[in-house]
VEXLOLUM-177779 format. One line per 10 residues: number of its first residue (from 1); for each residue x negated, y, z of C-alpha. Coordinates in pm, whole numbers. Layout:
N
NUM	X Y Z | ...;
This chain:
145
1	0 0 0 | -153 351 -90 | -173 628 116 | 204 878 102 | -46 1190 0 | -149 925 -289 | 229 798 -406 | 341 1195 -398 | 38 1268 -659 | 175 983 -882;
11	501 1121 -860 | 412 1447 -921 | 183 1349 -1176 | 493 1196 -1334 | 702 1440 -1294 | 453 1688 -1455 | 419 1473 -1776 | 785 1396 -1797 | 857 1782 -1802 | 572 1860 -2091;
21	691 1590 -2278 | 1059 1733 -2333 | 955 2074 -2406 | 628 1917 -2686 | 517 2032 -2831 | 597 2384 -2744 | 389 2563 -2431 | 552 2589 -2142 | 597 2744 -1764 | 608 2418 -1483;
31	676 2607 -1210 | 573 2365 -857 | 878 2384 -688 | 1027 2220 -1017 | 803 1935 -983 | 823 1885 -583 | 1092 2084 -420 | 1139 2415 -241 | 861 2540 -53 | 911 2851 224;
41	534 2984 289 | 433 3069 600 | 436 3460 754 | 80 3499 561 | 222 3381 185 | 70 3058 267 | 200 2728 112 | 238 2413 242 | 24 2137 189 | 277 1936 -7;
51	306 2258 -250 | -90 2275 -302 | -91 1925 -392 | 149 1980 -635 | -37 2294 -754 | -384 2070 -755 | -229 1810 -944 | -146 2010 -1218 | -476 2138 -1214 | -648 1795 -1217;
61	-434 1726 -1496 | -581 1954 -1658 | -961 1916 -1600 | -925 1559 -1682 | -813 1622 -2037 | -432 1510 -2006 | -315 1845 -2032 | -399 2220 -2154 | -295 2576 -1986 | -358 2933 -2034;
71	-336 3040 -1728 | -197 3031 -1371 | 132 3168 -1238 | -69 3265 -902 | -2 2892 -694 | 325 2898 -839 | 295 2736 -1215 | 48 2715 -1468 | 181 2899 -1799 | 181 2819 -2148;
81	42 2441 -2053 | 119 2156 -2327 | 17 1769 -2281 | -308 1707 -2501 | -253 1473 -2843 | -449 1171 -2661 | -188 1201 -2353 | 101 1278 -2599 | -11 919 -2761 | -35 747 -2470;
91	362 858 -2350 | 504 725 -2637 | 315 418 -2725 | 469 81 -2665 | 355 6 -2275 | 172 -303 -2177 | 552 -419 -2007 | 450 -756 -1858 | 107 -652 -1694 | 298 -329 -1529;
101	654 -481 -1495 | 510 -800 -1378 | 684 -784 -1048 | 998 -607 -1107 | 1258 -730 -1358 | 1419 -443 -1456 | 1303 -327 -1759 | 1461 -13 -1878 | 1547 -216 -2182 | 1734 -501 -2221;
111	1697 -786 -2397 | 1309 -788 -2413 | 1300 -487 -2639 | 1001 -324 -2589 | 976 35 -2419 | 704 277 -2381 | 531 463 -2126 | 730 754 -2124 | 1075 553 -2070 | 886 330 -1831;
121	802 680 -1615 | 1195 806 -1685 | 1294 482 -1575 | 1080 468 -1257 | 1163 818 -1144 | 1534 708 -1126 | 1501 411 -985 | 1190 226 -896 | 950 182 -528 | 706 498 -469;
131	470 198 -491 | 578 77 -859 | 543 367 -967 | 177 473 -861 | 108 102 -978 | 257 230 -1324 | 103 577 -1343 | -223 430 -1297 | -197 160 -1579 | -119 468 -1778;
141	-350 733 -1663 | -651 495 -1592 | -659 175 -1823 | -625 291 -2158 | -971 546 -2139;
């Protein structure tokens, strides 16, 4: 079992990339509190933790190639930001089903039909364990490099 701070950066990672994908290939705002919830900083403007891991995921997104930005909305959103052809691939290429739905039979297609990683994440989001789906965000972030 991971650590929570670990499933919440899957989940926010998927999240992120679920967003991107239905505005690509235009640029677009994410704003954090779209991604994880409302945050109320403290009296100094200061988020919470759960906010600036949001923030640095989107940022480590970034500096490992899956996405690109212009700039930052202060800790608020990055601007103009638009998933990278090599991540765009990977969401919508047929996923590796048996090796990441292994354990869990419920495919988000019936039938045996095969599905790729972007339903896969849609699917998980809905309805899957915080622990499927870190095991699925790494299969997709970390095993096809």
């Amino acid at each position: 079992m991971a650590d929570i701070h670990i499933e919440e950066f899957y989940k926010d990672v998927a999240r992120i990339l679920l967003q991107m994908y239905h505005s690509f290939p235009r640029k677009s705002q994410v704003f954090v509190e779209d991604i994880s919830g409302p945050d109320h900083p403290d009296e100094y403007g200061i988020h919470s933790a759960r906010h600036q891991s949001c923030f640095a995921a989107m940022l480590w997104l970034s500096e490992e190639g899956f996405i690109r930005y212009q700039d930052t909305i202060r800790q608020e959103a990055i601007d103009q930001a638009v998933l990278t052809q090599e991540t765009f691939l990977r969401l919508t290429c047929i996923a590796d089903i048996e090796s990441i739905t292994a354990e869990h039979d419920d495919s988000p297609r019936p039938g045996g039909i095969p599905a790729t990683n972007i339903e896969l994440i849609r699917h998980a989001l809905k309805s899957a364990t915080s622990t499927h789906l870190a095991t699925l965000m790494e299969h997709i972030l970390f095993s096809q490099r």
